[in-house]
N, C-alpha and C positions, 0 to 999 in steps of 0.2 A: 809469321807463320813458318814454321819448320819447315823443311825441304818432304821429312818423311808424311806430313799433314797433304802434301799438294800429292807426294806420290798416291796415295790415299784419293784422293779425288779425282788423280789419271784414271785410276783402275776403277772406279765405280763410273762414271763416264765409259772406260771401255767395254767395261761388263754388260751396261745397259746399251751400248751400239750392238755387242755379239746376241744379243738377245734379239734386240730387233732384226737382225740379219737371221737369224737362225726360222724367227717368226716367219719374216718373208720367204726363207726356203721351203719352208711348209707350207704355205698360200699358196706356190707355185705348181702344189701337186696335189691331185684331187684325194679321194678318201682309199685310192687302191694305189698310190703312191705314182701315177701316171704324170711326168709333165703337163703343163695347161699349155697350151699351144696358139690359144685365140691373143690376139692383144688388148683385146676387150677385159679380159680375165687375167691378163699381168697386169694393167695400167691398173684395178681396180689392186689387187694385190698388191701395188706398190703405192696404193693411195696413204699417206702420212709418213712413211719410211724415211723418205728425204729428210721431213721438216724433225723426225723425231732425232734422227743420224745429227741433222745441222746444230738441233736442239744440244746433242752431248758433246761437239765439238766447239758450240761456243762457251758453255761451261768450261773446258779444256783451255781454252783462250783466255779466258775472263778467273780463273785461278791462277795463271802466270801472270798475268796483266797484275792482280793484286800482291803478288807475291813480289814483284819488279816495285809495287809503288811502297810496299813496306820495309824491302831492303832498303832504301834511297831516305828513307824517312829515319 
């Protein structure tokens, strides 16, 4: 795999983390742009963010990891 292939799949992983961070900043505020203030209403807002965020970082991991075992190969 070429170096500019992985670069490639940094930036679509980081693309898809800025989206979801951007998603979450709009959850956080209701439809007249007010912060949500309850934790009832962030913890719900932040329900999947984590696992989506861990989601594009192990992608991130897991294209260096292949790229590491096919230089060696």
């Amino acid at each position: 795999m070429k170096t500019s292939k992985v670069s490639e799949y940094f930036y679509i992983a980081c693309d898809r983390i800025h989206q979801i961070i951007d998603e979450l900043y709009e959850s956080l505020h209701d439809e007249e742009g007010t912060a949500l203030l309850s934790s009832d209403q962030i913890e719900e807002s932040m329900e999947g963010v984590k696992n989506a965020v861990y989601q594009e970082l192990d992608l991130i991991k897991s294209i260096v990891e292949e790229y590491e075992s096919r230089s060696k190969a």
